[in-house]
C-alpha positions in Angstrom: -32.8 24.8 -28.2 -33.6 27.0 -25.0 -33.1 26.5 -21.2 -35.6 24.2 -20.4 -33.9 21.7 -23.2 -31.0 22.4 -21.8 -32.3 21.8 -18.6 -34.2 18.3 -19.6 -30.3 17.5 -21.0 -28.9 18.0 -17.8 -31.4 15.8 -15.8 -31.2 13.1 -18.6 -27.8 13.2 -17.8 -28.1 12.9 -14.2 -30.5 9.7 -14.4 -31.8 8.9 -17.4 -34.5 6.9 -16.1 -36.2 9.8 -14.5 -40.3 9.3 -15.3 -41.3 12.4 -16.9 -43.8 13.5 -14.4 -40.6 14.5 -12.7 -38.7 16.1 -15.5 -42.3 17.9 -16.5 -42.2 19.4 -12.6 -38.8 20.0 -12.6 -38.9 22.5 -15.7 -41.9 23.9 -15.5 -44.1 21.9 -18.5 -46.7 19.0 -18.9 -45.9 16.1 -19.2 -46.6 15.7 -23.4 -44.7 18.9 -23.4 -41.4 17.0 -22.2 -42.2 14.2 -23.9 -42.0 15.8 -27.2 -39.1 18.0 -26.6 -37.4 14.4 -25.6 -39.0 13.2 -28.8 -37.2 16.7 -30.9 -33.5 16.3 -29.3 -33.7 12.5 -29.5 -34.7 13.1 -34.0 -32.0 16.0 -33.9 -29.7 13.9 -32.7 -28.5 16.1 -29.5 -29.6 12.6 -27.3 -28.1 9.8 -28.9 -29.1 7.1 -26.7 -29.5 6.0 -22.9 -27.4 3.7 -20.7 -26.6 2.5 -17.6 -24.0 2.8 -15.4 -22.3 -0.1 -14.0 -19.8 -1.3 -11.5 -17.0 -2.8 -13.7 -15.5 -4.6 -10.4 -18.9 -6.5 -9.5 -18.6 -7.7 -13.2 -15.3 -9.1 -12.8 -13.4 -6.4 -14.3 -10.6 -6.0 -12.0 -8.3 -4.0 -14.5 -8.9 -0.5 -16.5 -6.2 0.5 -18.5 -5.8 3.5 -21.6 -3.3 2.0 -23.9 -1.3 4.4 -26.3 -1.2 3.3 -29.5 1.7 4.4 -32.3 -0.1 3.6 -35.8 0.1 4.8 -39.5 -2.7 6.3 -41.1 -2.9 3.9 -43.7 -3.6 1.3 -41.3 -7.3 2.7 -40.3 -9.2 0.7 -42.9 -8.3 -2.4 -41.4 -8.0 -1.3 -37.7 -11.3 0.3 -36.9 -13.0 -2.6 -37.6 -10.9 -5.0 -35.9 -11.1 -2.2 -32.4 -14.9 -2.2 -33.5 -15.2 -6.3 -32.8 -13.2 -6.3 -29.7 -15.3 -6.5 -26.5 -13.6 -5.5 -24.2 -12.8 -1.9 -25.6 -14.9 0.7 -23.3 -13.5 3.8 -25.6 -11.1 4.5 -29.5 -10.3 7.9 -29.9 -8.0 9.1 -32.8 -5.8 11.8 -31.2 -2.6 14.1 -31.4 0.8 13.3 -30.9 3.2 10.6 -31.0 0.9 8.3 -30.7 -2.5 8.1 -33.0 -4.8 6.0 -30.5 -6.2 6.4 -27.5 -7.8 3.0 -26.2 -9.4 2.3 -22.8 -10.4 -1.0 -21.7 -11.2 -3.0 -19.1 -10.2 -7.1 -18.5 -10.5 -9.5 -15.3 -7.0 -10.0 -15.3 -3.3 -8.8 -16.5 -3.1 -11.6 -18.2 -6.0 -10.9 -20.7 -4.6 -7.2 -21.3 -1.2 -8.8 -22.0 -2.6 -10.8 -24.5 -4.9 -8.1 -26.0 -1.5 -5.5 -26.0 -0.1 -8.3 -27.8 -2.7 -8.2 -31.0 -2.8 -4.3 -30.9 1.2 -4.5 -31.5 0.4 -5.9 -35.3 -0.7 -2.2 -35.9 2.2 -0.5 -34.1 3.9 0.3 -30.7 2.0 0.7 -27.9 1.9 2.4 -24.4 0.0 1.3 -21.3 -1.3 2.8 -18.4 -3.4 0.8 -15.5 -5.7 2.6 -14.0 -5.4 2.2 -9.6 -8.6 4.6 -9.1 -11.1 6.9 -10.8 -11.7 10.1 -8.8 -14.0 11.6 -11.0 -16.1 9.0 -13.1 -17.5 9.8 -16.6 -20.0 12.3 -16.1 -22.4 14.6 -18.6 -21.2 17.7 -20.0 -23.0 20.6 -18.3 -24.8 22.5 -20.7 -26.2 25.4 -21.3 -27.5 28.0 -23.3 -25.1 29.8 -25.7 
């Protein structure tokens, strides 16, 4: 990889719907040329997919919470799959410290993330946080050349 990868990761980032025409003038390249440096870090698996951003609140989901989750690690097998099926899971991460799980989510109502907390309590004790505002959303990494 060199800068102008680097550089077509960043803009990727930034909007992923940018038409390459744009991307070609914006490092430099033709348009193939970008194309099949897309094409390379797409097969390397460097991009692993494209999505769009959305307003969670316009959607109807009026609550984002991370929810702490105290687990054994025999208890994997049976819990990733059952975190995998749940729809209203945004992020899992297995993490350090007391607790094993990191889960955010987002639901419509307290009600539904009561009930959810409820079913995540059959693996262990849990923690929860709700989220009252986001001042800096999920963004790309910024990249560059090492």
């Amino acid at each position: 990889m060199d800068k102008i990868d680097f550089k077509i990761i960043e803009l990727l980032q930034e909007n992923a719907r940018y038409p390459l025409k744009h991307l070609a003038e914006e490092v430099y390249l033709s348009t193939p040329a970008v194309s099949t440096r897309i094409e390379k870090l797409e097969k390397s698996g460097v991009i692993t997919g494209y999505n769009a951003k959305v307003d969670q609140l316009k959607l109807g989901y009026n609550i984002t919470a991370f929810i702490n989750l105290e687990m054994s690690p025999k208890q994997k097998p049976i819990f990733y799959p059952f975190i995998a099926e749940c729809p209203n899971v945004i992020e899992c991460n297995c993490v350090t410290g007391k607790y094993s799980m990191l889960i955010k989510v987002a639901y419509a109502t307290t009600l539904e993330l009561d009930a959810f907390i409820g079913q995540l309590q059959k693996f262990g004790n849990t923690e929860t946080q709700i989220v009252f505002s986001t001042p800096v959303e999920h963004r790309g990494l910024k990249v560059k050349e090492k």
